[in-house]
MDTraj code that builds the backbone (N, CA, C; nanometers):
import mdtraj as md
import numpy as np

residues = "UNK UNK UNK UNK UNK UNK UNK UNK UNK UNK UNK UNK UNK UNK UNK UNK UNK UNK UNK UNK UNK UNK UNK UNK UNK UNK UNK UNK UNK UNK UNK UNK UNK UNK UNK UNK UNK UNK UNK UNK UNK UNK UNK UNK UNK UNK UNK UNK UNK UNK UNK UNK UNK UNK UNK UNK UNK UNK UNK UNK UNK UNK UNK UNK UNK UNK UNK UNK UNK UNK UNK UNK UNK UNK UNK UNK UNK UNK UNK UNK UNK UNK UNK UNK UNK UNK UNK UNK UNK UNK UNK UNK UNK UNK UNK UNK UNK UNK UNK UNK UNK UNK UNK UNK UNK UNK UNK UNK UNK UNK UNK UNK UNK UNK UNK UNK UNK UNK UNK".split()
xyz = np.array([
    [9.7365, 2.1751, 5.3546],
    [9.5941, 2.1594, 5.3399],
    [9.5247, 2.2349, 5.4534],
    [9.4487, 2.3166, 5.4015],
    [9.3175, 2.3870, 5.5018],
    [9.2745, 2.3106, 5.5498],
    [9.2322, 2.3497, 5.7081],
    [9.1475, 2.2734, 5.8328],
    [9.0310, 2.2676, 5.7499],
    [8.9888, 2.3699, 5.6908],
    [8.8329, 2.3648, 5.6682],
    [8.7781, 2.2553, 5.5222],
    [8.9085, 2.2277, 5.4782],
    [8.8996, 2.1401, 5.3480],
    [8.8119, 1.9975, 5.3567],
    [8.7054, 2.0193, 5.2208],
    [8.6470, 1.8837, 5.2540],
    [8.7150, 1.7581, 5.2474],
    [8.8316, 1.7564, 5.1768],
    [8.9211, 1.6493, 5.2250],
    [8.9687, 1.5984, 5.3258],
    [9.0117, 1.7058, 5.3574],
    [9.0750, 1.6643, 5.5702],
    [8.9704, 1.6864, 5.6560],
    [8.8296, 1.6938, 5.6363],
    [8.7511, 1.6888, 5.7273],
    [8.7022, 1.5398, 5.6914],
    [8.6845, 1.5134, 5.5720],
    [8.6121, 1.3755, 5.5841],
    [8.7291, 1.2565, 5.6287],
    [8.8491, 1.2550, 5.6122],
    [8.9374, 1.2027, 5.5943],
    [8.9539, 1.2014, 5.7869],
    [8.9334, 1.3053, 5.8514],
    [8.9376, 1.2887, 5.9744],
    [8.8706, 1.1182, 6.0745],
    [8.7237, 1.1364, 5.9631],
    [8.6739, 1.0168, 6.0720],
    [8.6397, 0.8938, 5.9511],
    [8.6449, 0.9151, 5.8946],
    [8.6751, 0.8020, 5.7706],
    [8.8205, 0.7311, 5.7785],
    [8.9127, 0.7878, 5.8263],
    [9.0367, 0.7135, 5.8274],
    [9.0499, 0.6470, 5.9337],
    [9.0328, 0.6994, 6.0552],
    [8.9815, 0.6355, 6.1714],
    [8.9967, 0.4478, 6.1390],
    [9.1159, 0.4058, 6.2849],
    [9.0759, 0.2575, 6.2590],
    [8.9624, 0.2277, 6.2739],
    [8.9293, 0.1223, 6.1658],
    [8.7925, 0.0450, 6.2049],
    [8.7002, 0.0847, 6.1532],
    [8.7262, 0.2367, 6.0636],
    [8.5405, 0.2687, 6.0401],
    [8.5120, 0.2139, 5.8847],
    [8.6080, 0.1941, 5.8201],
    [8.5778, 0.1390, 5.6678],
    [8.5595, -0.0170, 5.6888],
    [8.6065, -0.0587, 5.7786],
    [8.5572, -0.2399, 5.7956],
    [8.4415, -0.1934, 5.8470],
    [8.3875, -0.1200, 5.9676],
    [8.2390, -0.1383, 6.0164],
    [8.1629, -0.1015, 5.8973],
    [8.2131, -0.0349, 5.8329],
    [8.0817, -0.0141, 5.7548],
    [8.0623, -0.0992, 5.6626],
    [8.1851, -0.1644, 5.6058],
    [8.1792, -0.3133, 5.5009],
    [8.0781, -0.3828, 5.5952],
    [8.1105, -0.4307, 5.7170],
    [8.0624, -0.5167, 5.7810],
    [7.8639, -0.4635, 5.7978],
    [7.8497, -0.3375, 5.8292],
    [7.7101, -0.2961, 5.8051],
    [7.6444, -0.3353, 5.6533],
    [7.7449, -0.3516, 5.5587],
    [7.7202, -0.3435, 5.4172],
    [7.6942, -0.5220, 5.3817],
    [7.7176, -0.5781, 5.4766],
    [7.7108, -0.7334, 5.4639],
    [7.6224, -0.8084, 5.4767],
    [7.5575, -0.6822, 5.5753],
    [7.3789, -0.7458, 5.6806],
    [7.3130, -0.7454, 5.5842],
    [7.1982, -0.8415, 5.6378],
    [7.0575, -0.8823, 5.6071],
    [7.0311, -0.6873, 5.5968],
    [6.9686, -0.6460, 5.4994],
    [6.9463, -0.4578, 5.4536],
    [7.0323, -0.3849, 5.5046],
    [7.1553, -0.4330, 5.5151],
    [7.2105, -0.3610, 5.5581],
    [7.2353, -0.2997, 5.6811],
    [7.2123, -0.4042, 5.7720],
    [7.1758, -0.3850, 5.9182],
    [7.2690, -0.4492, 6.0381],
    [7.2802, -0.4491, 6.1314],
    [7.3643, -0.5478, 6.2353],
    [7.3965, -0.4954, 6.3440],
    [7.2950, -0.5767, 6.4050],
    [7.3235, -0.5879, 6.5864],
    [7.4858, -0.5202, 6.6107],
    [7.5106, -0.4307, 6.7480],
    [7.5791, -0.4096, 6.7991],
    [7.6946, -0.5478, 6.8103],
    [7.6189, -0.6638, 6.8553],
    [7.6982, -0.7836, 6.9053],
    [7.7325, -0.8316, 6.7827],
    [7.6741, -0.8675, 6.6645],
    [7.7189, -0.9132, 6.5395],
    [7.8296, -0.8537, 6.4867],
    [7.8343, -0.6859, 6.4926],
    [8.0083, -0.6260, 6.4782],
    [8.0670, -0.6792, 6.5566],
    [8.0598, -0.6417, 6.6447],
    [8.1371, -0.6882, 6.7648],
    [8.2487, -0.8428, 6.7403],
    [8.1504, -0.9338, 6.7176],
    [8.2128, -1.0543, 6.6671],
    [8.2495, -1.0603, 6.5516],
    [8.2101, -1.0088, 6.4412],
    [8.3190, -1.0010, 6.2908],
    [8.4162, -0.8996, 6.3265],
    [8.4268, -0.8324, 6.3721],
    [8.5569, -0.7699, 6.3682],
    [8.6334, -0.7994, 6.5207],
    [8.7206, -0.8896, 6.4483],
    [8.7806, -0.9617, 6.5660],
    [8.9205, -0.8686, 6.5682],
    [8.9165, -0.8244, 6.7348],
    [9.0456, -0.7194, 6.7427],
    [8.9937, -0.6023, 6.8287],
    [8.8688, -0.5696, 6.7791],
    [8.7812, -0.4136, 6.8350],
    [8.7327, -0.4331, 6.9522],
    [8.7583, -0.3460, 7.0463],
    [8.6768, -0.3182, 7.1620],
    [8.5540, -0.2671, 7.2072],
    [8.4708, -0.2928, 7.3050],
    [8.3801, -0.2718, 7.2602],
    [8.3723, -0.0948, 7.2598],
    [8.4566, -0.0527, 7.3409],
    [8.4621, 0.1164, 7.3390],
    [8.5068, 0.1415, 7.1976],
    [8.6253, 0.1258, 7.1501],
    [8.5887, 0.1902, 7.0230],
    [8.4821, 0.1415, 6.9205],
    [8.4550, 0.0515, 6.9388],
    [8.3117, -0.0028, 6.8228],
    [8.2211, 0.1044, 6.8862],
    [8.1910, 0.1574, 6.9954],
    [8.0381, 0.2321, 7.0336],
    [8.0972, 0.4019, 7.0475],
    [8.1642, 0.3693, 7.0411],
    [8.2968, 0.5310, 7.0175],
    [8.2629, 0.5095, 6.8414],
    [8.3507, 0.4744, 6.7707],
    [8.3293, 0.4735, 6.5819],
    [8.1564, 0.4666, 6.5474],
    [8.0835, 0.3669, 6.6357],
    [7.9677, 0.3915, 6.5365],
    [7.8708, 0.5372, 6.5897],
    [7.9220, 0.5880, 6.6923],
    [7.8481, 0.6824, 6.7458],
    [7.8840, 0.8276, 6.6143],
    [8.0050, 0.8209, 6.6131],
    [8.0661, 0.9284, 6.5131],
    [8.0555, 0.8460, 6.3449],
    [7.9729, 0.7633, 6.3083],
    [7.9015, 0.7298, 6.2012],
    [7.7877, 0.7711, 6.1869],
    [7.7155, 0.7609, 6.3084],
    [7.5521, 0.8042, 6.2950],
    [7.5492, 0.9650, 6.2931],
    [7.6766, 1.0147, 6.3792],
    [7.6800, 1.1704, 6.3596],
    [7.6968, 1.1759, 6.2617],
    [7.8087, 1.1668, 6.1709],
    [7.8093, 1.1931, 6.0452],
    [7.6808, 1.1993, 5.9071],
    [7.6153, 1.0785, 5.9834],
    [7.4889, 1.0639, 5.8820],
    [7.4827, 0.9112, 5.8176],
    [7.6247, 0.8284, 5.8273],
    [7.6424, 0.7418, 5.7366],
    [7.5647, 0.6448, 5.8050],
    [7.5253, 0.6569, 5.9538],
    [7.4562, 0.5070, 6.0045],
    [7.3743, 0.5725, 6.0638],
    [7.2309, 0.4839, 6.0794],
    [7.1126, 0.4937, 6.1563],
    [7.1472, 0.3716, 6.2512],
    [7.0571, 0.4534, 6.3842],
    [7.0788, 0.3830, 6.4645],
    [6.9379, 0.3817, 6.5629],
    [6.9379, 0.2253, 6.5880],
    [6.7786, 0.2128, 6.6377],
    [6.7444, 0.0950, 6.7819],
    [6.7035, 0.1543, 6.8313],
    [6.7217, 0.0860, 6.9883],
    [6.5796, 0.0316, 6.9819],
    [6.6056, -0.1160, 7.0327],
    [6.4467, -0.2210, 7.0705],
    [6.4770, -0.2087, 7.2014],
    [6.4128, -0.1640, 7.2735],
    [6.3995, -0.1886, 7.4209],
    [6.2859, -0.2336, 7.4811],
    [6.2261, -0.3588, 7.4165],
    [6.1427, -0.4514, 7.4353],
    [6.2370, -0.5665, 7.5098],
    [6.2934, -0.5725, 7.5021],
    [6.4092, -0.6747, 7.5345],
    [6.4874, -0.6325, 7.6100],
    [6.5470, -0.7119, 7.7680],
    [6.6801, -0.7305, 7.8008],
    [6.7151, -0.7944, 7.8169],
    [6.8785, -0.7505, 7.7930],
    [6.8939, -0.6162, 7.7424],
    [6.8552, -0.5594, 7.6156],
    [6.8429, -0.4290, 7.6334],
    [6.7919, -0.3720, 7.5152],
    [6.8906, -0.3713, 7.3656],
    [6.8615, -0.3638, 7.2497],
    [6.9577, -0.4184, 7.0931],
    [6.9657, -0.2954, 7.0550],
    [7.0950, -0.2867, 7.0249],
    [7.0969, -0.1795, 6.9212],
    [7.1138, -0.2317, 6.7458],
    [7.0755, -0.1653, 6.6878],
    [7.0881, -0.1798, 6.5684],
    [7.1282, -0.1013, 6.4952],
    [7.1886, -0.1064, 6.3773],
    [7.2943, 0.0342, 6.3029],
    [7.2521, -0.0479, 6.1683],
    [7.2883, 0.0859, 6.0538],
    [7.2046, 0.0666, 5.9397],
    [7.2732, 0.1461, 5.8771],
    [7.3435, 0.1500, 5.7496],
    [7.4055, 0.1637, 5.6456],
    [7.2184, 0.3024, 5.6214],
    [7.2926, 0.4313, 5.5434],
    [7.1940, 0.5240, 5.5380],
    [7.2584, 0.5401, 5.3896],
    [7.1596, 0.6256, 5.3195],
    [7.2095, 0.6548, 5.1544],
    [7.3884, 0.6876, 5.1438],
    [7.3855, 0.7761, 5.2273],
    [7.5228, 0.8131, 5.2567],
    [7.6150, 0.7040, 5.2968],
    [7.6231, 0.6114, 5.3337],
    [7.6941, 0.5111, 5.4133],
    [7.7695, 0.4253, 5.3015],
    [7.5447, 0.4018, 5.1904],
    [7.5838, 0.2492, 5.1106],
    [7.6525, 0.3890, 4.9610],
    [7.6748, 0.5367, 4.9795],
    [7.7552, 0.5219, 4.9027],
    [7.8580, 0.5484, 4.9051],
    [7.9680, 0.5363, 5.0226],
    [8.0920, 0.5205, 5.0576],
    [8.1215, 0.3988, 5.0495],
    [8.0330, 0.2691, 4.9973],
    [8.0401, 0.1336, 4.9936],
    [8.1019, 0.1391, 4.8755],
    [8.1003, 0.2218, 4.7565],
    [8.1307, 0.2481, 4.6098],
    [8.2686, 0.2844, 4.6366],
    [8.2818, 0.3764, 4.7293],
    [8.4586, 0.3816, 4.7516],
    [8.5362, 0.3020, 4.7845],
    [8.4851, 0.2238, 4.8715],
    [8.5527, 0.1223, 4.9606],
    [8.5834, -0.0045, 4.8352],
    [8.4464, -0.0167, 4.7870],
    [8.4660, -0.1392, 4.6370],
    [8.5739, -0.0542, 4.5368],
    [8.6270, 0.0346, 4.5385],
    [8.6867, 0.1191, 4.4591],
    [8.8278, 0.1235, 4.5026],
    [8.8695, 0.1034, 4.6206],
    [9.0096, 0.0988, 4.6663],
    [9.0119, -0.0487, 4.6545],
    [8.9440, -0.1729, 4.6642],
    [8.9626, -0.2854, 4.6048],
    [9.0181, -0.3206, 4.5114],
    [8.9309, -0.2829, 4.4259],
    [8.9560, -0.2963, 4.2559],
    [9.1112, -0.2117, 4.2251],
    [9.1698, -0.1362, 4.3059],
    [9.2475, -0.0614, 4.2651],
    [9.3532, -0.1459, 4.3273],
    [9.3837, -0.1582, 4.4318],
    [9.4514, -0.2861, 4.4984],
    [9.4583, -0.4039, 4.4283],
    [9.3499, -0.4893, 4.3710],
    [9.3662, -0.6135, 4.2835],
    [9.4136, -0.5909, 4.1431],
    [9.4077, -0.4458, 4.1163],
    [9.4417, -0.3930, 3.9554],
    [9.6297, -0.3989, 3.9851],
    [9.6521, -0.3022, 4.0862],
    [9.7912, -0.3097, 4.0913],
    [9.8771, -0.4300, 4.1881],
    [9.7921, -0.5089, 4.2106],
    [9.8173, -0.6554, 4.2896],
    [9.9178, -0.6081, 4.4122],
    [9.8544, -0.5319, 4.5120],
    [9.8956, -0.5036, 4.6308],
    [9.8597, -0.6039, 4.7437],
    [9.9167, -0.6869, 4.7806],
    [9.9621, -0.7979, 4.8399],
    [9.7883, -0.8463, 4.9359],
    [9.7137, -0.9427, 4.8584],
    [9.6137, -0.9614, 4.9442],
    [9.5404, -1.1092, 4.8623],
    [9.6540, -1.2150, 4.8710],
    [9.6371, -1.2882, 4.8140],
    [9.4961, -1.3416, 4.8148],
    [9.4408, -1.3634, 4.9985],
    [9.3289, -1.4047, 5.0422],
    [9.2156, -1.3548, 4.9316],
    [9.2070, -1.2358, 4.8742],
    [9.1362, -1.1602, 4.8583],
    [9.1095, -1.1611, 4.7166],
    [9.0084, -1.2518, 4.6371],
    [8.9743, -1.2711, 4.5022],
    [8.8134, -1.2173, 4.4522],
    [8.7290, -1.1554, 4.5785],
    [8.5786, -1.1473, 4.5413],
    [8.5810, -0.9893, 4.5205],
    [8.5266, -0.9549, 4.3979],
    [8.5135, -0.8659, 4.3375],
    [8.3974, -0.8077, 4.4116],
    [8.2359, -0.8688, 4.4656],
    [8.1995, -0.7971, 4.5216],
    [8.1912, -0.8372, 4.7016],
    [8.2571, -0.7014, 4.7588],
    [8.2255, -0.7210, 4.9153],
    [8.1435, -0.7702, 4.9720],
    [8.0360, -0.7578, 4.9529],
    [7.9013, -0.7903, 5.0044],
    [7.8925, -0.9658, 5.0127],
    [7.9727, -1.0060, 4.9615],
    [8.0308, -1.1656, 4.9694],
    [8.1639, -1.1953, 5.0300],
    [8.2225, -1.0959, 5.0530],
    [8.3446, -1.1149, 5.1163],
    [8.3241, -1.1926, 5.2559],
    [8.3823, -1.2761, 5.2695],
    [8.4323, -1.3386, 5.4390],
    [8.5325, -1.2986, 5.5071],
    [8.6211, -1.1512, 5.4518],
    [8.7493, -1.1237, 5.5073],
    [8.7439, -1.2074, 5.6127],
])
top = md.Topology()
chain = top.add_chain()
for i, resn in enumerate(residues, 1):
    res = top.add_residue(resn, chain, resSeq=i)
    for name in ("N", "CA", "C"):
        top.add_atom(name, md.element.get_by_symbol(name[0]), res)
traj = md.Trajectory(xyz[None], top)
């Protein structure tokens, strides 16, 4: 496969641990939204360097907006699922369905849509 292929370029930071749960987890918020600290605590395991490392190379990409209140300290960040983001949400619901079709081991796992999921 060519370096320059849109496959192995997207596949570069899309495969990346952690960035298809952050973005489920962006896909969960109240519009699609969530405090820095709210990832932080659903994804139990992540540091906070790679959480601000992954969502930094989300917002590059385009898939997350990102919006600082600095009315407050400390100041909030906020990240936001962008057209692009909620429609990699269609993929992500798409390797689901494909997983529960060929019953690849995830017993926990019966909700058809994410956006209700409690992983």
């Amino acid at each position: 496969m060519q370096d320059g292929c849109t496959v192995n370029l997207t596949v570069r930071y899309i495969a990346r641990k952690w960035t298809l749960l952050i973005l489920l987890e962006l896909y969960k918020g109240g519009d699609h939204t969530r405090r820095f600290s709210e990832l932080k605590s659903c994804l139990t395991g992540i540091t906070q360097k790679v959480l601000s490392a992954r969502l930094k190379e989300l917002v590059k990409e385009g898939l997350v907006t990102k919006r600082v209140d600095d009315s407050t300290f400390p100041a909030k960040s906020e990240y936001t699922l962008t057209e692009s983001g909620l429609e990699i949400i269609e993929v992500i619901k798409g390797m689901k369905r494909w997983s529960l079709k060929w019953k690849i081991a995830n017993i926990e796992c019966g909700c058809q849509d994410c956006s209700q999921c409690v992983l």
